[in-house]
C-alpha positions in Angstrom: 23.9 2.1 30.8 20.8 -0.3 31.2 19.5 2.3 28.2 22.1 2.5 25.8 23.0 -1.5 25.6 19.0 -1.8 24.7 19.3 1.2 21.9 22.8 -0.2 20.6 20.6 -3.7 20.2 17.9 -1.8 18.2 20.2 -0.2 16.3 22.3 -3.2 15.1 18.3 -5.2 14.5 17.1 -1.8 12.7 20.3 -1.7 10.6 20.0 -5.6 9.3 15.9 -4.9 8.6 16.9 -2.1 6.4 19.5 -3.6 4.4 17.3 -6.9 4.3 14.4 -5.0 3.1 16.8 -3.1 0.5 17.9 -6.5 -0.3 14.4 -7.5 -1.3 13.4 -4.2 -3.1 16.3 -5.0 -5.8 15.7 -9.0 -5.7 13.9 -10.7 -8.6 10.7 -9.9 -6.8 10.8 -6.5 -7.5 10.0 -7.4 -11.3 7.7 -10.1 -10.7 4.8 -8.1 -11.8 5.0 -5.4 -13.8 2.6 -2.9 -11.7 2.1 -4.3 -8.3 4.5 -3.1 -5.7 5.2 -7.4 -5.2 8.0 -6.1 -2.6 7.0 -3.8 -0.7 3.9 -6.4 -0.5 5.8 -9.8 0.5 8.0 -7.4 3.3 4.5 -6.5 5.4 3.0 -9.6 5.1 6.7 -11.2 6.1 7.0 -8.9 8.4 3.6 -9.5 10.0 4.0 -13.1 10.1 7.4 -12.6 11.8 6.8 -9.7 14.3 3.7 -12.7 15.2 5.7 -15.4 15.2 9.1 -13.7 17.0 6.2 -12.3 19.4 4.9 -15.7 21.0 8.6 -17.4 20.3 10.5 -14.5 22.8 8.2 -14.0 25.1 6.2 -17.1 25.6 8.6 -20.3 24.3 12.2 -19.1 24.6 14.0 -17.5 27.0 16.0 -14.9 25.9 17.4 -11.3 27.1 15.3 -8.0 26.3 18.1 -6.7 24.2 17.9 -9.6 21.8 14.0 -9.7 21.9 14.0 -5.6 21.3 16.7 -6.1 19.0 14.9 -8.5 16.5 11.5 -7.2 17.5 11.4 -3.2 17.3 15.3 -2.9 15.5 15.4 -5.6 13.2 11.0 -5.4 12.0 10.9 -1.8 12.8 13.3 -1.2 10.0 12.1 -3.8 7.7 8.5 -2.8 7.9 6.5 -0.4 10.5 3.6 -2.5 9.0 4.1 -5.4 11.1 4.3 -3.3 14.6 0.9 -1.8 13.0 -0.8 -5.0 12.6 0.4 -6.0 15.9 -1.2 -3.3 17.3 -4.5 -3.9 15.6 -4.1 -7.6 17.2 -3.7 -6.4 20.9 -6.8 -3.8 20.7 -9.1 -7.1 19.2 -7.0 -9.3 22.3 -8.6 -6.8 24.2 -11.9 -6.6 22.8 -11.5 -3.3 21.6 -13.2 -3.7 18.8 -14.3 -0.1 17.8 -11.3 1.3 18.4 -9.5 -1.5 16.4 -11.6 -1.1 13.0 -11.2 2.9 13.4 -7.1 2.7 13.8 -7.3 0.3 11.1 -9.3 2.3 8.9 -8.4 5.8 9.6 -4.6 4.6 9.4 -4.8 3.5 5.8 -7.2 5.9 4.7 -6.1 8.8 6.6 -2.1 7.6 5.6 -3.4 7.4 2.0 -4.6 11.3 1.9 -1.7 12.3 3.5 0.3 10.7 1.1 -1.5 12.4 -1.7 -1.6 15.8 0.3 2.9 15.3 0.4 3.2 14.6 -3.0 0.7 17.7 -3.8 2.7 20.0 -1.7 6.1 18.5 -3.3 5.3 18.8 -6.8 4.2 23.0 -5.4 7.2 23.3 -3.6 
C-alpha cells in the first residue's frame, strides 16, 4: 500500500510539471526570440534551481512526508524537466569528488544525447 500512496504522489507532482511546462511552451516566452528555444531554456534552468532549492528545503529545513517530498521532487520536476534530476546528479558525483566520472556523464550525456537525436530523426525521416 506503502508503494502505491508514493506512486499516486508522483503521479499527481508529474501531472502538474507537465501541464506547467505545457503552460510555458505556449506563454509569451515561447516568442521571445525568434530562434532560440527561450522555453524549453527557462524550464531547465527553473527546474534546476528548483529540484536545488526543493532539495535542501525537504530534506534539510522542513519536515515533510516522503510522498510530498517525491511528489514535488521526482513527479512534479520529473515531468517538468528530466534536466534538473540530470544536473542534480552531476552535483552529487562532484559532492563526492567524483570528478572524472562527473565531466564524462556530463559530456557523453549531451554529446552522446545530441547524436542520438540526430541518429532518430535520420531513421524517422527513412522510416
Amino acid at each position: 500500500m506503502e508503494t502505491a500512496t508514493k506512486m499516486l504522489f508522483i503521479g499527481a507532482g508529474g501531472a502538474l510539471g507537465a501541464v506547467a511546462r505545457y503552460l510555458i511552451n505556449i506563454s509569451p516566452l515561447a516568442g521571445l526570440f525568434e530562434k532560440f528555444p527561450f522555453p524549453t531554456f527557462f524550464i531547465n534552468v527553473s527546474g534546476s534551481f528548483l529540484i536545488g532549492f526543493f532539495l535542501i528545503l525537504l530534506t534539510d529545513k522542513w519536515e515533510v512526508s516522503d510522498h510530498l517530498r517525491m511528489a514535488i521532487i521526482v513527479g512534479f520536476l520529473g515531468a517538468f524537466t528530466t534536466f534538473s534530476t540530470f544536473e542534480m546528479e552531476i552535483y552529487g558525483l562532484i559532492k563526492e569528488r567524483q570528478l572524472v566520472t562527473a565531466f564524462l556523464y556530463l559530456f557523453l550525456s549531451v554529446a552522446i544525447g545530441f547524436i542520438g537525436l540526430v541518429g532518430g530523426i535520420f531513421l524517422g525521416r527513412r522510416i
